[in-house]
C-alpha positions in Angstrom: 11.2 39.0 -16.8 13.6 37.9 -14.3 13.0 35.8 -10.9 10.7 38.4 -9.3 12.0 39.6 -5.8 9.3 38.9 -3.1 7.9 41.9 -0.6 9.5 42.4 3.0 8.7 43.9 6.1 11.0 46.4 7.7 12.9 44.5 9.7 13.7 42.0 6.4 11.5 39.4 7.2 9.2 37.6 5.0 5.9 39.6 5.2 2.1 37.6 5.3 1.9 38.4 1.8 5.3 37.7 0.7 4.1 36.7 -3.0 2.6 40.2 -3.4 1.8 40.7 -7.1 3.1 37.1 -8.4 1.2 35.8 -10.7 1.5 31.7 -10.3 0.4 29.0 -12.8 -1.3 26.1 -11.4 -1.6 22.9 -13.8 -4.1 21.4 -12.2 -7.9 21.1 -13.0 -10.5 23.4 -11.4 -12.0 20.7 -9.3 -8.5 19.7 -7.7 -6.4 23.1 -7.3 -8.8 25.1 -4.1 -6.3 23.8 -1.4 -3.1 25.2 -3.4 -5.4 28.6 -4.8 -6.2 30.0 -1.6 -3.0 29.4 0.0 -1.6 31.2 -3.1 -3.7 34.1 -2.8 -2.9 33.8 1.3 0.5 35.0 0.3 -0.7 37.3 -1.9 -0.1 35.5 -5.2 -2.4 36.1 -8.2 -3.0 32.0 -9.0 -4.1 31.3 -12.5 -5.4 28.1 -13.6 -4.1 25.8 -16.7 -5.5 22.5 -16.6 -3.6 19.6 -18.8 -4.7 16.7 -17.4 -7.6 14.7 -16.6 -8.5 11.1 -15.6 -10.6 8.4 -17.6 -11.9 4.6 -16.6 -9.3 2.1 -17.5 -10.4 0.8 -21.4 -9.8 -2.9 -19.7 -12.4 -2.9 -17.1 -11.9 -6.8 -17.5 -8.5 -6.9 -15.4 -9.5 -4.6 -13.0 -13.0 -6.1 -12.0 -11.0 -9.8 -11.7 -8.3 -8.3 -9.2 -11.0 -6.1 -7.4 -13.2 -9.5 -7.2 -10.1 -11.3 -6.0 -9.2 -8.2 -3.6 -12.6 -8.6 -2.2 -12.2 -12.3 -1.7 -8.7 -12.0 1.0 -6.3 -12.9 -2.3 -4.1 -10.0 -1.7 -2.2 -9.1 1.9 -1.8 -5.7 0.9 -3.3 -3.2 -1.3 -1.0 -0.8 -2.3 -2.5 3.2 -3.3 -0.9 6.0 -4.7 -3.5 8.9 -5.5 -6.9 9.8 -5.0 -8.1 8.8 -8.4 -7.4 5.5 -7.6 -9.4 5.4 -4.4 -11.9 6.8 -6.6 -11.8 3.8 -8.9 -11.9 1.2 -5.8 -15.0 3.2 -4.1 -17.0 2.9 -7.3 -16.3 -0.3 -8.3 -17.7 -1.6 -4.7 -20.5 1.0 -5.3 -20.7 -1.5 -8.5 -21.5 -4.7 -6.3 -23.3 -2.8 -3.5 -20.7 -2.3 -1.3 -19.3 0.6 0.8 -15.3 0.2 -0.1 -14.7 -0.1 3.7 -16.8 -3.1 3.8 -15.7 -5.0 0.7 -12.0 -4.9 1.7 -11.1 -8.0 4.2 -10.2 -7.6 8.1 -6.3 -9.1 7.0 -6.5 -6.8 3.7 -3.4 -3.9 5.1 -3.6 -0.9 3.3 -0.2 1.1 1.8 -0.9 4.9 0.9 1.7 6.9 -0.9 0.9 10.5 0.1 -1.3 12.1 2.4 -3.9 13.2 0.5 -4.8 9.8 -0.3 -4.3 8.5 3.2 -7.1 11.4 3.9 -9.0 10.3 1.5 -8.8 6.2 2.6 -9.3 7.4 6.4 -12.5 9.2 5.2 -13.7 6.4 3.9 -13.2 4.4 7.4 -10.2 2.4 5.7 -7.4 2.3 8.4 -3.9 3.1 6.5 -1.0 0.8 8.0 1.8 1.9 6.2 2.6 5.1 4.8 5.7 7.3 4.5 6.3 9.8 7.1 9.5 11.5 5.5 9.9 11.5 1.5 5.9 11.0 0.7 6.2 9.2 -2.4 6.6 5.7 -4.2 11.0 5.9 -3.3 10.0 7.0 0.5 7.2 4.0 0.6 10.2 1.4 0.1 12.0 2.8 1.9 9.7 1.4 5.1 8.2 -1.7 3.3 8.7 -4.7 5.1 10.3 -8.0 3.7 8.3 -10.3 2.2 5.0 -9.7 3.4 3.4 -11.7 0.6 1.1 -10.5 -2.3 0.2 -6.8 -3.2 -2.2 -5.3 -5.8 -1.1 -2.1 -7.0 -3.9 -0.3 -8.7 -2.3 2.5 -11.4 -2.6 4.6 -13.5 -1.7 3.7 -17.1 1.7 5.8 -17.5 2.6 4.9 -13.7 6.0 4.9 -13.0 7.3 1.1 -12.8 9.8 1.9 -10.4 7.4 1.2 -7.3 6.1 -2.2 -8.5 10.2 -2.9 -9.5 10.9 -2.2 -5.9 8.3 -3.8 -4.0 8.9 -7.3 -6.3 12.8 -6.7 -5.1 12.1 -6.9 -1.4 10.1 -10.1 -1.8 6.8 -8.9 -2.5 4.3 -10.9 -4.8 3.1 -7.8 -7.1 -0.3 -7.7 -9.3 -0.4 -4.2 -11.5 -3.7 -3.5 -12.9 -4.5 -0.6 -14.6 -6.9 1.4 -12.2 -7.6 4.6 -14.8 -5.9 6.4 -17.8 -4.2 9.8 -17.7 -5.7 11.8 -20.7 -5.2 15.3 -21.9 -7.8 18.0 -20.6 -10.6 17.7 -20.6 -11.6 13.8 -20.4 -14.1 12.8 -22.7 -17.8 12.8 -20.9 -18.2 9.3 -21.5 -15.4 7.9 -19.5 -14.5 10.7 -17.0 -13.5 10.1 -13.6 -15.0 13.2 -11.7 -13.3 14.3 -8.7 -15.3 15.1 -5.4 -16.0 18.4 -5.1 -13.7 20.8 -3.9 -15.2 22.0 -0.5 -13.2 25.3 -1.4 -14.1 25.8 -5.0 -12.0 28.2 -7.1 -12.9 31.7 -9.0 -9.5 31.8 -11.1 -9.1 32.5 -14.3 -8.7 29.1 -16.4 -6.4 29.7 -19.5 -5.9 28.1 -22.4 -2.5 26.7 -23.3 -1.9 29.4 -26.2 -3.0 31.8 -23.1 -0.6 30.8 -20.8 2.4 30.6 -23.8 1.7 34.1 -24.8 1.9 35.1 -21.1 5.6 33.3 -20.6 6.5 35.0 -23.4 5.4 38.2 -22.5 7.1 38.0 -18.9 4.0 38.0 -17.3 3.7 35.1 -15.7 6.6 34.1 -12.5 6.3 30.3 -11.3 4.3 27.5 -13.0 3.4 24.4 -10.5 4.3 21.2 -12.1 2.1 18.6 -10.2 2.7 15.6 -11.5 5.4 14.0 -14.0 2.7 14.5 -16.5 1.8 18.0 -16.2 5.9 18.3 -16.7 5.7 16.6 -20.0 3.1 18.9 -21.2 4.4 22.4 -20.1 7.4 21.0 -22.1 5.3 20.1 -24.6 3.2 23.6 -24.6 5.3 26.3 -22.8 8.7 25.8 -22.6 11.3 27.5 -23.5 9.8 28.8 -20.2 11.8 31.9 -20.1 11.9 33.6 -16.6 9.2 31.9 -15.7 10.5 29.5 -12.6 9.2 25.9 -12.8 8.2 24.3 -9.3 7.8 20.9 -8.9 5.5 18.8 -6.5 7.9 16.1 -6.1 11.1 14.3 -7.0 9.4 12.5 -9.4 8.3 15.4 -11.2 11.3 17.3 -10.8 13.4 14.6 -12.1 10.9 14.3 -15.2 11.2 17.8 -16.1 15.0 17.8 -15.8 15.2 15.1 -18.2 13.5 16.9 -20.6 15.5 20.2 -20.2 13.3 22.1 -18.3 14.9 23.8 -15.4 13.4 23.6 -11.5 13.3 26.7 -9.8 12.1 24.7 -6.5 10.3 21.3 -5.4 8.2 20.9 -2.8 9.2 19.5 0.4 6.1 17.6 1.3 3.3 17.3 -1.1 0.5 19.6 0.3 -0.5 23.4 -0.5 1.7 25.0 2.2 4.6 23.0 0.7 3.8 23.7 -2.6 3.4 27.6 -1.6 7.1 27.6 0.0 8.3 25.8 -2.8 7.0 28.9 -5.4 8.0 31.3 -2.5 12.2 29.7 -2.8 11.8 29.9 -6.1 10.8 33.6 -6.8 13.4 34.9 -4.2 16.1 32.2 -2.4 16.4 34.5 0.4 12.9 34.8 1.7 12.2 32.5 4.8 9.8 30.2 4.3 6.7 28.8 6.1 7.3 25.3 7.5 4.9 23.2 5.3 1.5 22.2 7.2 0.3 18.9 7.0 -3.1 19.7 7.5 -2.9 21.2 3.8 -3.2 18.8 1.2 -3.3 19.3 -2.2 -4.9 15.8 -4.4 -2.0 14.1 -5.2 -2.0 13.2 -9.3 0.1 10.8 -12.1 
């Protein structure tokens, strides 16, 4: 099937549900995707569920407990976050040693957040954020504002993180530890080592499909977008859907858009900003060019992921 032609009201404008009858692929897991679900099905989208990847402890809980010890102690000036899972990590290991993550981090500690979901998710915690990109909300837009010098940084990560944002803070004179914060495994995470997410205060009641599911729907032209959110979801549809048909691939991000182009996979659309509602006009440009679309809201944020 061919890029599917969204529904208008009379006068040509984009209608509320302007994604009537769509039926969108989200890669993300159950406990993660309610944000970008019901603003799908807000638009009148039929969101389907195909999770690929899922988070484990870090094997070397070594490194990490020395640099959170030395975080703890004032040896950093910044600590530098880039998802949710990773605040995740932080707020358990001070659970480890008794301590609410607000409280273990020192008054001079400033805090970096790349994307707003995990700026939400710091500010909940009563961590005040100090730097954090207001334009491009990713690792490229969080050098783009990063100061001079300013010291030493940890940079907790995930285990496939790009190195490009510990490359660029080192070039603008920052003193940079990497530790490996969690690993990015395939779906599901084995029981053991899992890092659960918080629950979703908006839950989910779509279907969940298996990748041979979701294949034999691409191939059947049944299926019209598939959300990429994350470099490593991209590397798996490649891996498990593509040739992807007419099936239009949306990214989250640059990152992930630049990771599925190098591996041939063609982007219908990436988001603007990394929340549901840019997520949702992202899907909506990609199923018909023409449609207006909704100015993304920052008060939608989808969890942001490796």
């Amino acid at each position: 099937m061919g890029r599917r032609s969204a529904s208008r009201r009379p006068d040509g404008g984009a209608g509320p549900r302007v994604l009537e009858g769509a039926r969108v692929l989200v890669t993300r897991n159950p406990d993660r995707a309610g944000a970008l679900l019901s603003a799908l099905r807000e638009t009148g989208a039929e969101p389907l569920l195909l999770p690929l990847i899922d988070f484990e402890r870090a094997a070397d809980q070594h490194s990490l407990d020395v640099a959170f010890d030395a975080l703890g102690a004032g040896a950093y000036s910044w600590l530098v976050v880039s998802s949710v899972t990773t605040v995740q990590v932080l707020e358990a290991k001070a659970a480890e040693r008794g301590a609410a993550l607000s409280a273990w981090l020192p008054g001079s500690l400033q805090v970096a957040a790349v994307g707003p979901a995990t700026r939400r998710m710091l500010e909940g915690l009563d961590i005040a954020v100090d730097l954090a990109p207001a334009g491009q909300q990713s690792g490229a837009g969080l050098l783009d504002i990063w100061p001079r010098g300013h010291g030493s940084v940890l940079l907790p990560q995930a285990d496939i993180a790009d190195p490009r944002l510990r490359r660029g803070l080192e070039a603008r004179g920052a003193s940079v530890q990497a530790v490996t914060a969690y690993q990015t495994v395939d779906f599901p995470a084995d029981p053991r080592r899992s890092l659960a997410a918080a629950p979703d205060p908006q839950g989910h009641d779509a279907a969940v499909l298996t990748v041979a599911d979701a294949k034999a729907a691409i191939d059947a032209g049944t299926l019209h977008a598939v959300v990429a959110a994350s470099p490593s979801a991209a590397r798996r549809v490649h891996t498990g859907l593509s040739p992807l048909g007419g099936c239009q691939l949306v990214a989250i991000g640059r990152s992930t858009a630049a990771e599925a182009l190098a591996l041939g996979l063609p982007v219908a659309a990436v988001a603007e900003e990394p929340t549901a509602s840019g997520l949702v006009a992202a899907v909506i440009r990609a199923l018909d060019p023409a449609t207006p679309t909704p100015h993304p809201d920052p008060e939608q944020t989808v969890k942001d992921q490796t």
